[in-house]
SEVEX-193897 format. One record per residue: residue number from 0; x negated, y, z negated of N, C-alpha, C in turn; residue in one letter. Coordinates in Angstrom, 1 decimal. Atoms other than C-alpha are relative to their C-alpha. Last residue first. Example, Ala and Ser with C-alpha at 12.3 -4.5 7.8 and 13.67 -1.06 7.14 Angstrom:
SEVEX-193897
  seq    n_c1    n_c2    n_c3   ca_c1   ca_c2   ca_c3    c_c1    c_c2    c_c3  type
    1     0.9    -1.1     0.0   -13.7    -1.1    -7.1     0.8     1.1    -0.8     S
    0    -0.9    -1.2     0.0   -12.3    -4.5    -7.8    -0.9     1.2     0.0     A
This chain:
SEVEX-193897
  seq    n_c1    n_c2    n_c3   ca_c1   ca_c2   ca_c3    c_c1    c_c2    c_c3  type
  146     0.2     1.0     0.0     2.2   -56.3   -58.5    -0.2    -0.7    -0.9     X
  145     1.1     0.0     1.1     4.4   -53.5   -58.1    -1.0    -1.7     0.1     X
  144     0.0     0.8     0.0     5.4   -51.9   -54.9    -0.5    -0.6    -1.6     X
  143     1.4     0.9     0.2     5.9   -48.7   -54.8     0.0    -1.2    -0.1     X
  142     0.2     0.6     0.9     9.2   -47.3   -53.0    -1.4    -0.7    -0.8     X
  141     0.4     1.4     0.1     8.1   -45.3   -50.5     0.4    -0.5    -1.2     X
  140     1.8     0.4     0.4     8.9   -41.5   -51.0     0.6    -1.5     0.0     X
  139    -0.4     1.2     0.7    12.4   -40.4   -49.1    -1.5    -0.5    -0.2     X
  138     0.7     1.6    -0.2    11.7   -37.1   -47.9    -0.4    -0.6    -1.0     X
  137     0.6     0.0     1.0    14.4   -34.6   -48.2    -0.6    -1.2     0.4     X
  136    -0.7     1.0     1.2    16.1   -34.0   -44.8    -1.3    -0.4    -0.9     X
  135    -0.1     2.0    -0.5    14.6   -31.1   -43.1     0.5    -0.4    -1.2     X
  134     0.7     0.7     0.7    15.9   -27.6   -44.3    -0.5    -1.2     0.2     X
  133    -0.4     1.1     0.2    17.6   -25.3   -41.4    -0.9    -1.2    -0.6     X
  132    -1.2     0.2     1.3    16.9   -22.0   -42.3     0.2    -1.3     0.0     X
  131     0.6    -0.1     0.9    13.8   -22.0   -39.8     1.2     0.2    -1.5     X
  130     0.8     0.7     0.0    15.7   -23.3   -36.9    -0.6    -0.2    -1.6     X
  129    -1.2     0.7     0.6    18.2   -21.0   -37.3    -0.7    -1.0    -0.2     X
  128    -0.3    -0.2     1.4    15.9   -18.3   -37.5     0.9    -1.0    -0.4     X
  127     0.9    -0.4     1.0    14.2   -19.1   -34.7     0.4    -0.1    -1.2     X
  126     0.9     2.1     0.0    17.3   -19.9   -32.6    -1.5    -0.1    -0.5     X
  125    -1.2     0.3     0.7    18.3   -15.9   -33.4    -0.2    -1.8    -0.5     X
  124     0.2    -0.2     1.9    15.1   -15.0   -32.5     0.7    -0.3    -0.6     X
  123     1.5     0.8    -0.1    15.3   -16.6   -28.7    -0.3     0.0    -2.1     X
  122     0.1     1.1    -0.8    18.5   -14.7   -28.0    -0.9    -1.5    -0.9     X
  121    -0.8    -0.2     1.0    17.4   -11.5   -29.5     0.6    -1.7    -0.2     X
  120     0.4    -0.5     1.1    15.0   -11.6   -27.0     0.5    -0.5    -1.3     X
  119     0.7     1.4     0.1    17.0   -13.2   -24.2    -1.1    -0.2    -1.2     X
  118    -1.0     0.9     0.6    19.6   -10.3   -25.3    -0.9    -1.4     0.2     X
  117    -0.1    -0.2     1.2    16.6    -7.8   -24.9     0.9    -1.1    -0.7     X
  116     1.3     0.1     1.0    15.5    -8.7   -21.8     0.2    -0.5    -1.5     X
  115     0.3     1.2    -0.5    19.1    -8.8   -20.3    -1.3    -0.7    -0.3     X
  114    -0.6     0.4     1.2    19.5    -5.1   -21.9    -0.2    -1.8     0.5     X
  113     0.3    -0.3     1.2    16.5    -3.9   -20.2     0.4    -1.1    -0.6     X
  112     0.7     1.1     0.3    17.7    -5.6   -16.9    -0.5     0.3    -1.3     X
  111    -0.3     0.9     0.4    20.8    -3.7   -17.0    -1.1    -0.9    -0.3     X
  110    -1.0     0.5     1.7    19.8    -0.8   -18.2    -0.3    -1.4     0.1     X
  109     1.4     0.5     0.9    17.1    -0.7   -14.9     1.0    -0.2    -1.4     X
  108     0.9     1.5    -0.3    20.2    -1.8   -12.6    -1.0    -0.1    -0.9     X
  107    -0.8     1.2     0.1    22.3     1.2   -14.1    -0.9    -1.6     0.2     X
  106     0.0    -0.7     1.6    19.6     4.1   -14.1     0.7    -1.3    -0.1     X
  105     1.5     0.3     0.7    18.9     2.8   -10.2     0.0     0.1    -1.5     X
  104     0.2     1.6    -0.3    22.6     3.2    -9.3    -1.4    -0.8    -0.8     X
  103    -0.9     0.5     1.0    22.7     6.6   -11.3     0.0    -1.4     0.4     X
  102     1.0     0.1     1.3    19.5     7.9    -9.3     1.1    -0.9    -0.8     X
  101     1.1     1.7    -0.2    21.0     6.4    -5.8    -0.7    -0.2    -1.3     X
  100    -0.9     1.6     0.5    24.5     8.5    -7.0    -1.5    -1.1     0.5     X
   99    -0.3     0.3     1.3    21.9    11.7    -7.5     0.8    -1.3    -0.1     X
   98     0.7     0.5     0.8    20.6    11.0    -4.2    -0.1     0.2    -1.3     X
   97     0.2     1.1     0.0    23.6    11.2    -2.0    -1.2    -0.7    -0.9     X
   96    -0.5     0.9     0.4    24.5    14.2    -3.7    -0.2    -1.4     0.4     X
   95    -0.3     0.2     1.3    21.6    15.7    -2.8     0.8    -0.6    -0.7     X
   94     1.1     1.1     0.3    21.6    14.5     0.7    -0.4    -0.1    -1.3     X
   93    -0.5     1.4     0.0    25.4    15.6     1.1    -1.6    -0.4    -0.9     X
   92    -1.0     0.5     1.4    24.3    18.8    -0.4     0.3    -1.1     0.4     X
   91     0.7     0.1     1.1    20.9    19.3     2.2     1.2    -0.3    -1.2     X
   90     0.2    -1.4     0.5    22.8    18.7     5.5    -0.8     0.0    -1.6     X
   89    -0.5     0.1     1.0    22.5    14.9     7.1    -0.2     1.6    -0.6     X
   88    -0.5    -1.2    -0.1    20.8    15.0    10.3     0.8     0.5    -1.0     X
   87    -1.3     0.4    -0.4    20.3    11.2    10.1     0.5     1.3     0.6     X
   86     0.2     0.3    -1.7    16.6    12.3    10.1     1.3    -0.3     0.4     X
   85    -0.1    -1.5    -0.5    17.5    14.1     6.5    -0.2    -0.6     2.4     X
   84    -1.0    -1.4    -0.2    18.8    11.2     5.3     0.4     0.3     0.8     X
   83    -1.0     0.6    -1.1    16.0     8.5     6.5     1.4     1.1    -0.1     X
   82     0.8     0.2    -1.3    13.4    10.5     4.8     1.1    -0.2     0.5     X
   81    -0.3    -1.9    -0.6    15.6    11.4     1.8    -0.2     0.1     1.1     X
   80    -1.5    -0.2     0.0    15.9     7.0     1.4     0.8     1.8     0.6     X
   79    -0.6     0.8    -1.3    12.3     6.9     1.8     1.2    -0.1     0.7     X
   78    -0.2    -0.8    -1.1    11.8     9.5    -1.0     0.2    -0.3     1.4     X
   77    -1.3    -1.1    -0.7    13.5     8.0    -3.5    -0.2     0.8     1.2     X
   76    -0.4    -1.5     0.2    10.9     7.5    -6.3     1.0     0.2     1.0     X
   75     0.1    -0.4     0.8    10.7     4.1    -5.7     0.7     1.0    -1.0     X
   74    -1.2     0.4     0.1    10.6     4.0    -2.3     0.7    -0.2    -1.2     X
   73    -0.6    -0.9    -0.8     7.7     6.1    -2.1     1.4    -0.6    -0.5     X
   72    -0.1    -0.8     1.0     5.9     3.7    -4.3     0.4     1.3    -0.1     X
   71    -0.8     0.5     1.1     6.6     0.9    -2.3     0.0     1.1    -0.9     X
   70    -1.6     0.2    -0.9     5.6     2.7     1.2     1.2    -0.1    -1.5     X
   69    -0.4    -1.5    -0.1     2.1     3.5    -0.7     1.7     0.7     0.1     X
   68    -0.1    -0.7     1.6     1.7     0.2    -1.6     0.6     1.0    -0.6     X
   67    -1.2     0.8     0.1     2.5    -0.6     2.2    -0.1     0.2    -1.6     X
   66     0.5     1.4     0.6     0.3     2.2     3.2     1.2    -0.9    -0.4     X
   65     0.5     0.4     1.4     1.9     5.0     4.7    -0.2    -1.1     0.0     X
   64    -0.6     1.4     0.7     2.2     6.3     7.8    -0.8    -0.2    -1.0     X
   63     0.4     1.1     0.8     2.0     9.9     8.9     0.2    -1.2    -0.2     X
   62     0.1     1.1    -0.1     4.0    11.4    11.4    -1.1    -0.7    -0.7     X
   61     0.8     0.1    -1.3     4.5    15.0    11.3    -0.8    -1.2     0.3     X
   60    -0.5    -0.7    -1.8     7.7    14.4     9.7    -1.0     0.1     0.4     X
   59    -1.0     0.9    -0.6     5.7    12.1     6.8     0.6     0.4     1.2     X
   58     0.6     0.6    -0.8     3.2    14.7     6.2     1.1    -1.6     0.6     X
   57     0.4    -0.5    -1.4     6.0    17.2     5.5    -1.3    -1.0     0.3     X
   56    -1.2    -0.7    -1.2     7.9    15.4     3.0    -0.5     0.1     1.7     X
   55    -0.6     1.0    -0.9     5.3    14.4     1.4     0.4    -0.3     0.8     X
   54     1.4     0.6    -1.3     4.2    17.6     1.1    -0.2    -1.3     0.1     X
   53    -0.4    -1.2    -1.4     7.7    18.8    -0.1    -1.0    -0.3     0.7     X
   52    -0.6     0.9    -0.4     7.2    15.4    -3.3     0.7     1.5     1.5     X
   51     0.3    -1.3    -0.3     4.0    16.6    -4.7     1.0    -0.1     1.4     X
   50     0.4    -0.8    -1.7     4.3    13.6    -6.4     0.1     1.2     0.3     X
   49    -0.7    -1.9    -0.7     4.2    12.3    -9.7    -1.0     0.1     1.2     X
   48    -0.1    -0.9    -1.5     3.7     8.4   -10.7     0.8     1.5     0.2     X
   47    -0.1    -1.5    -0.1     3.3     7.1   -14.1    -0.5    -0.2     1.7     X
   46     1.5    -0.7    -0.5     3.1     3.1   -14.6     1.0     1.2     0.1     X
   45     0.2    -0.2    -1.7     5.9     2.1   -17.3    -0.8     1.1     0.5     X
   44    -1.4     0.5    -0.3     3.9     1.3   -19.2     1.2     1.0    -0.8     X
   43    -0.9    -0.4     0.8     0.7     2.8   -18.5     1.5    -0.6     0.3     X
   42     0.4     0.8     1.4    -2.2     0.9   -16.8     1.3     0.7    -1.3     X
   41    -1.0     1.0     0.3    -0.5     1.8   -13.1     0.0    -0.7    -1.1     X
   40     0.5     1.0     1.2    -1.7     5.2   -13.2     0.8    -1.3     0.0     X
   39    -0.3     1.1     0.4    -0.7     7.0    -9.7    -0.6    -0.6    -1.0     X
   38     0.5     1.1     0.3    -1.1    10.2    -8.3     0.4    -0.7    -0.6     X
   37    -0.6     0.6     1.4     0.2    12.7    -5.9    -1.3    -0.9    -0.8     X
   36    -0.8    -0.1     0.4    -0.5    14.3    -2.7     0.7    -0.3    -1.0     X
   35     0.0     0.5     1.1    -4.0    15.2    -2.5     1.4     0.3    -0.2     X
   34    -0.5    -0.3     1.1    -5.1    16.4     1.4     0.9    -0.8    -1.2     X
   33    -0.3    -1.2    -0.7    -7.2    15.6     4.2     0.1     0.8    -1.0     X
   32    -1.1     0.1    -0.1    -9.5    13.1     2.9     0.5     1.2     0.5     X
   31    -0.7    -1.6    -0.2   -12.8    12.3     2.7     1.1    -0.4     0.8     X
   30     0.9    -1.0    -0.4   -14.3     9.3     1.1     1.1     1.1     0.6     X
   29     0.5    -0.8     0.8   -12.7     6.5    -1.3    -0.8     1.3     0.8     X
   28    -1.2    -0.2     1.3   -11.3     4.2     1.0    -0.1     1.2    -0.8     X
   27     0.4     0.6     1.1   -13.6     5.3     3.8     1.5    -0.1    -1.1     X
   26     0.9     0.1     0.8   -12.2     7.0     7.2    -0.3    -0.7    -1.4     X
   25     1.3     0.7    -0.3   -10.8     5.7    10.1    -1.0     0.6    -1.2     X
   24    -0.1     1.0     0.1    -7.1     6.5     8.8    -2.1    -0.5     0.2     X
   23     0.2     0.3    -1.3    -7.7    10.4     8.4    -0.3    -1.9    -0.1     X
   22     1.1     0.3    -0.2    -6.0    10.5     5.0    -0.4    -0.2     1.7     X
   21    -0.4     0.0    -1.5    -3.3    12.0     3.2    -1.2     0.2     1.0     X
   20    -0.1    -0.7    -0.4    -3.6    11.1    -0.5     0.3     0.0     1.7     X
   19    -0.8     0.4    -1.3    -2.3     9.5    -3.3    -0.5     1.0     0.9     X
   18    -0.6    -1.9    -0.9    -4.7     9.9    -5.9     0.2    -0.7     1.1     X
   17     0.4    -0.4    -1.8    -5.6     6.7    -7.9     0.9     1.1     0.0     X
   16    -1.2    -0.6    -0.3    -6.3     5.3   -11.6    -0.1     0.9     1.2     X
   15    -0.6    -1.0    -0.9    -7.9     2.4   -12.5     0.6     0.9     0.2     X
   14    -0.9    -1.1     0.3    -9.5     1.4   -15.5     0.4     1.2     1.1     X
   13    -1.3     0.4     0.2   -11.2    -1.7   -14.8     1.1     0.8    -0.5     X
   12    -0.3     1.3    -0.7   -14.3     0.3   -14.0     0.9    -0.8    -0.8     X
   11     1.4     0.9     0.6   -13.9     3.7   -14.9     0.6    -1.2     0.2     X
   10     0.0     0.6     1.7   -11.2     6.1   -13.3    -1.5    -1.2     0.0     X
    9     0.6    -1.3     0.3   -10.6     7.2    -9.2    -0.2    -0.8    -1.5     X
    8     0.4     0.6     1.3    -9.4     4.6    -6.4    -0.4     1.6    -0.5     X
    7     1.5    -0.4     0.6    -8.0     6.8    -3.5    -0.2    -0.7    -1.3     X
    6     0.3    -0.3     1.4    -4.3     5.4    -2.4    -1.8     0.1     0.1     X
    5     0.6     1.2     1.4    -3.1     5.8     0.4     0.0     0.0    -0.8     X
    4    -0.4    -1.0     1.4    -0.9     8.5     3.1    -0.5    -1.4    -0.9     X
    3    -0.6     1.0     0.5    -2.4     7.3     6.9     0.3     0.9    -1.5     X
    2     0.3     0.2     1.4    -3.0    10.0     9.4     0.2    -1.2    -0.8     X
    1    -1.4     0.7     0.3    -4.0     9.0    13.1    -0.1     0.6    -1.7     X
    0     0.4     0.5     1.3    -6.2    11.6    14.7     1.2    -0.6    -0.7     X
């Protein structure tokens, strides 16, 4: 039996929200599953994702594959990078410290784009306001003509 790790739709119609589970590949999107390892809201910003991140773990070693959604949202969180780790043979303190410096890298790149938001923002309002300070030239009325 092949597993795959998906996503299960679940919520009201255009209000998605999915359970990540661990699935006999030949069956239904939505039908029976093995087991419920996480879920996923992607209507919240930023989307919410919690795992059930030991039984990942272990359907991954006994060879699961994940969906390509699935893959991204693994990767994410970190745990693709613990995957490859621990199969390096890596001991559990290297692998923790290797993934507290991947959370500090990640904490850094999301600043940055924040603040790169925020200055095109800022940016943008600034030439708004300069815009709107700056008075057109007083308009010159027609001379009348007389007859």
């Amino acid at each position: 039996m092949a597993v795959k790790l998906r996503l299960r739709r679940m919520g009201k119609k255009k209000q998605p929200i999915y359970k990540m589970v661990a699935a006999d590949s030949r069956s239904p999107r939505n039908g029976k599953f093995l087991e419920s390892v996480g879920f996923y809201n992607p209507l919240t910003n930023p989307h919410t994702l919690e795992l059930k991140e030991d039984r990942v773990m272990y359907w991954l070693n006994v060879g699961a594959e994940p969906t390509h959604t699935v893959k991204s949202l693994l990767r994410q969180k970190g745990l693709t990078l613990k995957k490859e780790l621990l199969s390096k043979g890596l001991d559990e303190e290297k692998v923790k410290s290797e993934m507290e410096n991947w959370q500090k890298i990640k904490e850094a790149g999301s600043k940055k784009r924040t603040d790169k938001k925020l200055s095109r923002k800022a940016k943008a309002k600034q030439e708004a306001e300069v815009a709107a300070s700056q008075t057109p030239a007083e308009e010159t009325k027609p001379e009348e003509k007389s007859e």
